[in-house]
N, C-alpha and C positions, 0 to 999 in steps of 0.2 A: 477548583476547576482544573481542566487537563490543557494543556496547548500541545500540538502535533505541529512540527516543522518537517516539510519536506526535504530532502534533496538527491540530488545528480540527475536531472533532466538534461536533455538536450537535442543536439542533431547530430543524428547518425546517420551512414549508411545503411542499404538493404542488406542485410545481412550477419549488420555487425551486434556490439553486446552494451546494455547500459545497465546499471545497478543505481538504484533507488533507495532511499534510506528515510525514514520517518522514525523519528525521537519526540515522545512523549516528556513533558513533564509537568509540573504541578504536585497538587497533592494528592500524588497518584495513592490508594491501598491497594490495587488488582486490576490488571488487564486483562479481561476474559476473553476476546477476540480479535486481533488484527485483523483488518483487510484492506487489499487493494483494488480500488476501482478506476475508472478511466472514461473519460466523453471525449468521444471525436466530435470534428467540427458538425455540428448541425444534427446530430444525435444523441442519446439520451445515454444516460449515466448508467454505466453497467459494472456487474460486478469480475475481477479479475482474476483475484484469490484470497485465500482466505486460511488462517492459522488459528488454532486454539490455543488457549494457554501451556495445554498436554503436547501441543506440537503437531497435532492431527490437520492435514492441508487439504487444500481443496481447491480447484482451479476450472474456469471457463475452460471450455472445449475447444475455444480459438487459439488459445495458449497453452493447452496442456502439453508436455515434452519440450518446452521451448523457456518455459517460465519459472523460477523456483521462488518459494516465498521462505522464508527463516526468519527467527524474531531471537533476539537476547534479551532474555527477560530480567537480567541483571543491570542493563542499560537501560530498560524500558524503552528498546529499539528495535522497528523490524525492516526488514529488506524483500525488497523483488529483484533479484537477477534478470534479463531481460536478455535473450541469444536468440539467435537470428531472429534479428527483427526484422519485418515485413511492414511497408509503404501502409498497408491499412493498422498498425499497430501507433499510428499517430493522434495522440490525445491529450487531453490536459490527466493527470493521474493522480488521485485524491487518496491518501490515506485516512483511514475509518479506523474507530477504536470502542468497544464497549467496555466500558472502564468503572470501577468503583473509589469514588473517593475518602478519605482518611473521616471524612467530616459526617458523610454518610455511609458506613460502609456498605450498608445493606440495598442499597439501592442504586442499579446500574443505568448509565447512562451513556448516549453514542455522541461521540466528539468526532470531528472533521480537520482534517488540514488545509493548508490555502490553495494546493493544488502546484504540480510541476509538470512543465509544458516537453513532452516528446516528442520530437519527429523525425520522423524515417524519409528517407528522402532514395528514390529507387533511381 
């Protein structure tokens, strides 16, 4: 199996910058897709950004120009860069992984992390 530990949540101000890290490990054989998602209080769980193995990104419209996602795939680590962050950028933020393991290679599956709690504070 895979475990995803999150970190560097916290409280920020309006404006400022937090970077997020999610490290994979287990009996990883391939990571096909990092992503970063996020629920704010009392709303549903959206997607944030998104990395393929090749590096190709992809980003919610709320965060595009503000957000960068990058993954070391030698760590089996990836990152959100998080600048200017804004009061509504406050959420729990869940790292996603679609991953194959050593045991089954050929068959992929989506692993979760326990989630790191952000808030923007205006």
């Amino acid at each position: 199996q895979v475990q995803l530990v999150e970190s560097g949540g916290g409280l920020v101000q309006a404006g400022g910058s937090l970077r997020l890290s999610c490290a994979a490990s287990g009996n990883i054989f391939i990571i096909a897709f990092m992503r970063w998602y996020r629920q704010p209080p009392g709303k549903q769980r959206e997607l944030v950004a998104a990395i393929t193995s090749g590096g190709t990104t992809n980003y919610a419209d709320s965060v595009r120009g503000r957000f960068t996602i990058s993954r070391d795939n030698g760590k089996n680590t990836w990152y959100l860069q998080m600048n200017s962050l804004k009061p509504e950028d406050t959420a729990v933020y869940y790292c996603n992984a679609d991953a194959h393991v050593t045991t089954t290679p050929t068959l992929r599956s989506a692993y979760w992390g326990q989630g790191t709690q952000v808030t923007v504070s205006s």
